[in-house]
N, C-alpha and C positions, 0 to 999 in steps of 0.2 A: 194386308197392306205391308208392303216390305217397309224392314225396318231403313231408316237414312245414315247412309255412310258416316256420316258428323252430325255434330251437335257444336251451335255456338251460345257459350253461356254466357255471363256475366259472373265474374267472383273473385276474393279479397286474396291475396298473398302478402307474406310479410317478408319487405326487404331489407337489408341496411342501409342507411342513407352516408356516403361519402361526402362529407363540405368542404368545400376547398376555399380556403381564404388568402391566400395568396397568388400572383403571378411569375412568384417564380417556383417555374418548373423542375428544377434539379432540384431545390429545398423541399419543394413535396415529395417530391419522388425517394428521396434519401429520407423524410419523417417516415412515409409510407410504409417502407420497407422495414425501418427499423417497430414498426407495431406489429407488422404483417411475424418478422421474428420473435415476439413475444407469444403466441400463441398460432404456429404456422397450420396446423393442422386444422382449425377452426375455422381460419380465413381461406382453406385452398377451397378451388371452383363456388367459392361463396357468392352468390348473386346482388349487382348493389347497383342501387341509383349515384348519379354523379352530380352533386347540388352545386350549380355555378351562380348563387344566387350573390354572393361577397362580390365587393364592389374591384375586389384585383382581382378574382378569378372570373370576371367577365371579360378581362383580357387578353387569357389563355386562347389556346390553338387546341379545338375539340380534339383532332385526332392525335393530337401528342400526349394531351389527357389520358385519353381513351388508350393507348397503348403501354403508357405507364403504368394504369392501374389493372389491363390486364398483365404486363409483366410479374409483375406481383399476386398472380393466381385468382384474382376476380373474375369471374364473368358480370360483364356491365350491361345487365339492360335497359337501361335509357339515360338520358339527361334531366336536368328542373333545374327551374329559376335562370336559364341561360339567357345570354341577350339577342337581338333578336339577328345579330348578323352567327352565332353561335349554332342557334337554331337552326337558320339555313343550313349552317355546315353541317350538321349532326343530321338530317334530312338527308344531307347528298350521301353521306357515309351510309346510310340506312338504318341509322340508330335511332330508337324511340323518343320523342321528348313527352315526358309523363307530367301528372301535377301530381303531387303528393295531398293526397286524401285524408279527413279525418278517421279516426276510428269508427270502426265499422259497428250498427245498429246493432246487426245481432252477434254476443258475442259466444264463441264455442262452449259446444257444453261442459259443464263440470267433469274432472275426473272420472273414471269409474272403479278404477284400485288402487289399491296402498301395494307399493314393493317395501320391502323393509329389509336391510341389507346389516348384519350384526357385524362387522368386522371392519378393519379400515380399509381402503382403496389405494393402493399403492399406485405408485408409477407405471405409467403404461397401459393402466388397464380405464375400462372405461365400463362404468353401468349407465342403464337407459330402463327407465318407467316407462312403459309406453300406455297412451291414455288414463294415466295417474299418476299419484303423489310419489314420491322416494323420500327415503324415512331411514338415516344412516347413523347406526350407532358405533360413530368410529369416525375416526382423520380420512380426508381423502387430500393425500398428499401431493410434493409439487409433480406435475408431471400425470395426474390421475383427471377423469373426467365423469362426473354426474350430470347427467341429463333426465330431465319428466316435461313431459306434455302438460302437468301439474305442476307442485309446487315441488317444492326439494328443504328438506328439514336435516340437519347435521348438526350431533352432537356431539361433537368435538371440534379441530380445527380443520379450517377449509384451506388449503395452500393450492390445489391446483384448479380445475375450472366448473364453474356449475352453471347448467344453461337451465330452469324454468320457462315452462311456456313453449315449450320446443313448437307445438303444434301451431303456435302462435293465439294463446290466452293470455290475453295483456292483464290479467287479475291475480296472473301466478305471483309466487313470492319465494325468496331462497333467505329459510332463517340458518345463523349458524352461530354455535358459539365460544368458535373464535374465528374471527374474519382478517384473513390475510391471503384474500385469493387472487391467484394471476389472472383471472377471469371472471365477470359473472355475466349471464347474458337474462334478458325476463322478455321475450316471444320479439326475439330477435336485437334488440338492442342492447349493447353491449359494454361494458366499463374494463377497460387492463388494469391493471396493479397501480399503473401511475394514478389515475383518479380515484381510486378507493387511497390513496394518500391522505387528502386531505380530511379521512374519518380514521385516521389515526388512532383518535382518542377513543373510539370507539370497538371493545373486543367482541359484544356478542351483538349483532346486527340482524335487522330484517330487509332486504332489499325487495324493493318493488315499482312499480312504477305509475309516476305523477306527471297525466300527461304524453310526453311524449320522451321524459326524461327519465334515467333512474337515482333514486333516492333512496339512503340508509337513514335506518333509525334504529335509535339504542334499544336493546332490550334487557329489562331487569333481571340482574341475576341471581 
């Protein structure tokens, strides 16, 4: 029996969700940008839903949306929460309208190695676990990036960006102990430096995520 050219599956990816709570357009578009420049490498060709679920951003002009935040290096595959004259337009453009789904039943499996990285991580360079932990005994500095399909552990201070979960395991965690990162991301979801502000008080952190959010907690030192 010949084999068939295609196969249609059914299966989960993990995207970033853009919310937009405002109708004015220039103000987003100028906050946009200025996050999009806090970590520009992170966000280029980054795939992202466009949530028009706020009660201004259902006021918006889809296709001025949608050109905004590709300017700014996304590629946008669909919309949610739009209203329904939004809809239509996002249809005529030929853009997706999706629903944002719970967490998925089954979730990837565990790790299968530890990288263990003895040195710090300077500027510019980047390491990657792939299908396991990272285990970093040293600074990864500002301008440096750690990534694991796992968890990510650092023993010293974290200043530049650590993504956990890369493969998308919403169970990952990035402990560090000292948390001053321009970035963390846990299987796609993401915090800048401005919302790791308000844990301030907090130097040796575990982030993880609750939900659909991320959350720090202290850890004893």
């Amino acid at each position: 029996m010949p084999t068939p050219s295609l196969e249609l599956k059914g299966s989960t990816f993990t995207f970033s969700v853009l919310y937009i709570n405002s109708s004015d357009i220039d103000q987003f578009s100028t906050e946009l940008a200025a996050k999009v420049a806090q970590a520009p490498q992170f966000f280029s060709q980054a795939p992202v839903v466009v949530h028009l679920g706020h009660e201004q951003a259902q006021r918006l002009d889809v296709n001025r949306v949608l050109q905004q935040v590709a300017a700014q290096g996304f590629i946008v595959v669909g919309i949610t929460a739009a209203s329904n004259k939004q809809t239509e337009q996002a249809k005529g453009l030929g853009v997706a309208v999706v629903k944002i789904g719970k967490e998925a039943v089954c979730p990837p499996p565990p790790p299968r190695t530890t990288k263990i990285v003895k040195q710090n991580v300077r500027s510019g360079q980047q390491i990657y676990a792939k299908d396991g932990d990272l285990i970093v005994f040293g600074a990864v500095g500002n301008g440096a990036e750690v990534i694991a399909d796992g968890n990510i552990h650092i023993y010293g201070s974290l200043r530049g960006k650590a993504m956990a979960g890369a493969n998308g395991d919403r169970h990952a965690i990035i402990l560090a102990h000292d948390l001053q990162a321009e970035l963390v991301s846990i299987a796609g979801q993401y915090w800048l430096s401005e919302n790791l502000q308000q844990f301030s008080d907090i130097k040796s952190g575990c982030i993880r995520l609750d939900g659909e959010s991320l959350i720090v907690e202290s850890l004893p030192v």
